[in-house]
C-alpha positions in Angstrom: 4.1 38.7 -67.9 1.1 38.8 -65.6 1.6 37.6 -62.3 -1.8 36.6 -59.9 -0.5 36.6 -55.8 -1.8 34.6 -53.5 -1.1 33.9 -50.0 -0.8 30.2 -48.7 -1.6 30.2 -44.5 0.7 29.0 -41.5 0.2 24.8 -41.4 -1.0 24.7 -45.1 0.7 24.0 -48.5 -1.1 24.6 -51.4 -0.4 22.3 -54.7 0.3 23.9 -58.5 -0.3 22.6 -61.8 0.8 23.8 -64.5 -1.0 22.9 -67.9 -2.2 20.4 -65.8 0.4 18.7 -64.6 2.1 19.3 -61.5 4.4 22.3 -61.2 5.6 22.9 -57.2 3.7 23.4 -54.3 3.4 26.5 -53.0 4.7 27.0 -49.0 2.8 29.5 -46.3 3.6 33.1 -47.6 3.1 34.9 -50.5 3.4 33.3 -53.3 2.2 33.7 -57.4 0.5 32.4 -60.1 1.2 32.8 -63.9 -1.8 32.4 -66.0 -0.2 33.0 -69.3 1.9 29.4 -68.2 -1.9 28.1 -67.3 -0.5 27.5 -63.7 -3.6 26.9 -61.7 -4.1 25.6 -58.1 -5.1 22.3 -57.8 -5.8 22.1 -54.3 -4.3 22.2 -50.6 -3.2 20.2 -47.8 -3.3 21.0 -43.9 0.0 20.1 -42.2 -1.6 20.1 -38.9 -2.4 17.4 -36.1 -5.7 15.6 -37.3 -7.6 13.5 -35.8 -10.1 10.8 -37.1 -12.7 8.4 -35.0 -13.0 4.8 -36.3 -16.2 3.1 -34.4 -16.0 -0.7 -35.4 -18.0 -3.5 -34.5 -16.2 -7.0 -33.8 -17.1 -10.7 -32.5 -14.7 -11.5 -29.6 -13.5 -15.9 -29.1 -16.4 -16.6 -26.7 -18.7 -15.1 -29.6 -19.7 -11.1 -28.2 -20.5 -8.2 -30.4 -18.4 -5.6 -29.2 -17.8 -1.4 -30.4 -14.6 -0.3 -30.2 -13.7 3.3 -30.7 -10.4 4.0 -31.9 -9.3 7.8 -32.3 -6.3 7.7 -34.9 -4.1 10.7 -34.6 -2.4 11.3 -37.7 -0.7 14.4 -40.1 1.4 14.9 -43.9 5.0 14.6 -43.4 6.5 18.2 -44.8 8.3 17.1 -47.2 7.8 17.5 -51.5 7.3 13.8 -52.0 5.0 13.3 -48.7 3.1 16.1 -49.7 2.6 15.2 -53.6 1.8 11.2 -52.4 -0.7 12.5 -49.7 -2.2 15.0 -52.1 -2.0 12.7 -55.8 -1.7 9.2 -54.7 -5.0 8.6 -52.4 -8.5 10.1 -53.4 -9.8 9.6 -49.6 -7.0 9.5 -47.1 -9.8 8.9 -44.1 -11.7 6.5 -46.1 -8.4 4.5 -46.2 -7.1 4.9 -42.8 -10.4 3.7 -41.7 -10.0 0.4 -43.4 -7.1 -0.4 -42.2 -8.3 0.1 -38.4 -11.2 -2.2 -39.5 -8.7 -4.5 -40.8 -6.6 -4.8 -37.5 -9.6 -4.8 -35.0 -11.4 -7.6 -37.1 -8.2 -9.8 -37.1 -7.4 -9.1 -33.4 -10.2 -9.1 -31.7 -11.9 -12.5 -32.6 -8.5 -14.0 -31.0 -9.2 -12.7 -27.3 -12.1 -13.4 -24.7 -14.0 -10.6 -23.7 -12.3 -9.8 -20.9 -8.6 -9.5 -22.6 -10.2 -7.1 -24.7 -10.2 -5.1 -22.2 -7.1 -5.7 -20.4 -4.8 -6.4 -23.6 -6.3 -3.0 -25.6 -2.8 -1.3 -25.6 -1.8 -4.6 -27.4 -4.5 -4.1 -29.4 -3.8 0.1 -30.1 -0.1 -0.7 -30.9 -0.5 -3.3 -33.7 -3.1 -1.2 -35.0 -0.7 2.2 -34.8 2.2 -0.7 -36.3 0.2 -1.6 -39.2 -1.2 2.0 -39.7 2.4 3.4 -39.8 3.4 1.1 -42.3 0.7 1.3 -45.0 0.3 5.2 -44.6 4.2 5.6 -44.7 3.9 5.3 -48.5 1.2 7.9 -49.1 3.2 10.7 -47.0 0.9 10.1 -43.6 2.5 10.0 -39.9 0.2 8.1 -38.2 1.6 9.4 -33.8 -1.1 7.5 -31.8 -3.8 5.1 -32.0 -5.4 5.3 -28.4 -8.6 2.7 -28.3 -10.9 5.3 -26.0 -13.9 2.9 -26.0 -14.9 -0.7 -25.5 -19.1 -0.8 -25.5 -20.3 -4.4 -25.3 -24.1 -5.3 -26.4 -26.5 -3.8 -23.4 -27.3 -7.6 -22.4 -23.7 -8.5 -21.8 -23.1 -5.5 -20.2 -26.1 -6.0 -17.3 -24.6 -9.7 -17.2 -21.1 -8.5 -16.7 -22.5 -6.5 -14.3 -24.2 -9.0 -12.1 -21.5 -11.3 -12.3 -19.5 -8.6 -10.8 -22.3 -7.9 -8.3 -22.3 -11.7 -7.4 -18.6 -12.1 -6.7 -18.5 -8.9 -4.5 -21.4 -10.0 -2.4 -19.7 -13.2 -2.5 -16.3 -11.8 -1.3 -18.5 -9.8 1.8 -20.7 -13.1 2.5 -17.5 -14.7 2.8 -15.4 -11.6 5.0 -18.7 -11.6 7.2 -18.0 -14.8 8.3 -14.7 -15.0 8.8 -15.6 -11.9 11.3 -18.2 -14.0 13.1 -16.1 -17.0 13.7 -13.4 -14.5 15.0 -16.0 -13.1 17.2 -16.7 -16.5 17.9 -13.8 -17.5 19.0 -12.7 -14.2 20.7 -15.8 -14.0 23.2 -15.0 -18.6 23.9 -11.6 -17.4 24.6 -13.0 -14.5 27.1 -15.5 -16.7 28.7 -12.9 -19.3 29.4 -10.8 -17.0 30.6 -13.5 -16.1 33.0 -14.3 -19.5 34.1 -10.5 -19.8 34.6 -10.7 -16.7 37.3 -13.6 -17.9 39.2 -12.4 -21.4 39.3 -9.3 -19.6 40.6 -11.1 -17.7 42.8 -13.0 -19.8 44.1 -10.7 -22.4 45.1 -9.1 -19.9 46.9 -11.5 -19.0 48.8 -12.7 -22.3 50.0 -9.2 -22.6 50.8 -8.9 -20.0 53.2 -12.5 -20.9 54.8 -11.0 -24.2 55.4 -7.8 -22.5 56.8 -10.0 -20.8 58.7 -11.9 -23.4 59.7 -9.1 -25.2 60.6 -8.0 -22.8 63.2 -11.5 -22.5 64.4 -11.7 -26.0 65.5 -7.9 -25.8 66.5 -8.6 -22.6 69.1 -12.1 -24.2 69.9 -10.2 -27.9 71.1 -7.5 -25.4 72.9 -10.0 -23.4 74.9 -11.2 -27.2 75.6 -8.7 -28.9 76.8 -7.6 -25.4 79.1 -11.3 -25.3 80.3 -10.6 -29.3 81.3 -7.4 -28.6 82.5 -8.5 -25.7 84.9 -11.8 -27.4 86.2 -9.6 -31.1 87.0 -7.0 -28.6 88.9 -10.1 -27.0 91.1 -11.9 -30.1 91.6 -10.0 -33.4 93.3 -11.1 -36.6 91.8 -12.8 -36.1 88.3 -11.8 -38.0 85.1 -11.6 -35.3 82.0 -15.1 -37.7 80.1 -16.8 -36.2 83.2 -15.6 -32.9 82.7 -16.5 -33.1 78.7 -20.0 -34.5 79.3 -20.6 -31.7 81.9 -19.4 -29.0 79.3 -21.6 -30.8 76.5 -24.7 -30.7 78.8 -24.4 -27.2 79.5 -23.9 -26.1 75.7 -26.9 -28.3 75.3 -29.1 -26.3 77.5 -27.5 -22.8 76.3 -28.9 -23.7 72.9 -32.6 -25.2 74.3 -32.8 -21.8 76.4 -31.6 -20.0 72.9 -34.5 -22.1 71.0 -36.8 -21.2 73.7 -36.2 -17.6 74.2 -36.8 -16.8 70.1 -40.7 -16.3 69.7 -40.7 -17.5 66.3 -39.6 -20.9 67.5 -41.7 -23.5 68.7 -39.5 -26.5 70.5 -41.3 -30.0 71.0 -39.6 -32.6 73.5 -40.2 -36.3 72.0 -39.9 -39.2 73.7 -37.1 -42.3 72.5 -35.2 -45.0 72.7 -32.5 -42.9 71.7 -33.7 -39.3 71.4 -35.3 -38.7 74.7 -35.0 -34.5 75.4 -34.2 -33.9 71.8 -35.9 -30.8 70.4 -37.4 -30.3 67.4 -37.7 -27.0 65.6 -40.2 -25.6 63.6 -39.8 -22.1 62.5 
């Protein structure tokens, strides 16, 4: 009996019919082939990780064409019956997987507003990786993952999206820039009050002590007085203190018309009255 080998690789299983019907399926090794039994390959499957792209186009609820990308991670199950479904049962495993993706994405998709697309795709990849699982169970397929890796709305809703965003940042700013002036605002009425407050302070102070000071003034000026009166009635024998006042008052009066006249930037005129005779006028 003539035997043909043949070698199956690591991750691959090859299929064998004999007289045209199935026979066994050959694992990776060495493995043979009996022409005189009309055994004859009838093809091979790859156990490995594959991967397959699904682009789809949908209509979202508030009526915008959007593509969504989903990359559908699948592989054969090991087993004889996986293998023989996977390899007998569908003519074009991608073809189908495909079609169920658009399936899911259609029926999801027109439910949600554009923005929920976008924050409720994990929703979105795990019904699809549910309903995957569940059709592609029969035909030997493991569907691991459905990740959605893209969301690309039309170009005009895009730029829109876009400036609405803009709009609402520059809106936020407008808004935080004023809420910094009126802060400034009310930080530099606060300091300026506080200011007033000080020299109000201050300044009351101050003319309190020139009035204390004042005070004294006037109280040492009618002490030296009434000493001066007291010490001129004890030198002089019968003289009333009026007549010792007037006679202080009449000299300070000339002190100051000899001060007037000795400044030569001061001119002095003497006018005549009822009741302003010897006053003198000024005139710088």
């Amino acid at each position: 009996m003539v035997c043909v080998p043949f070698s199956v690789g690591t991750s691959e299983v090859h299929l064998v019919e004999r007289c045209g019907k199935f026979s066994h399926i050959a694992r990776p090794g060495l493995n043979f082939l009996m022409p005189c039994l009309c055994d004859s390959a009838a093809g091979k499957l790859t156990l490995r990780l594959q991967e397959l792209s699904v682009v789809c186009e949908a209509k979202t609820m508030d009526n915008v064409f959007i593509n969504m990308a989903v990359s559908v991670q699948y592989q054969v199950v090991s087993t004889d019956e996986s293998i023989y479904n996977a390899f007998y049962r569908l003519t074009n495993p991608r073809q189908q997987i495909e079609s169920y993706v658009y399936d899911v994405v259609r029926s999801s998709v027109p439910r949600l507003l554009l923005d929920d697309v976008f924050t409720q795709k994990e929703e979105i990849s795990t019904e699809i990786k549910k309903d995957l699982t569940e059709a592609m169970a029969q035909f030997g397929f493991e569907i691991l993952a459905t990740p959605i890796t893209d969301i690309e709305p039309n170009a005009e809703v895009k730029a829109a999206m876009n400036q609405i965003n803009k709009a609402k940042r520059l809106r936020v700013a407008a808004q935080d820039q004023g809420e910094a002036a009126k802060i400034k605002s009310i930080k530099e009425a606060e300091a300026d009050a506080s200011r007033i407050e000080i020299q109000a302070k201050a300044e009351a102070e101050a003319k309190y002590m020139a009035g204390v000071g004042i005070s004294r003034q006037r109280k040492e000026i009618m002490s030296g007085l009434r000493e001066s009166v007291n010490t001129f009635k004890a030198g002089v024998d019968d003289i009333s203190s009026k007549s010792v006042i007037d006679m202080m008052v009449v000299t300070q009066y000339f002190d100051t018309m000899k001060g007037v006249g000795g400044d030569p930037k001061t001119a002095a005129i003497f006018m005549n009255g009822e009741k302003n005779v010897g006053q003198a006028a000024m005139k710088r």
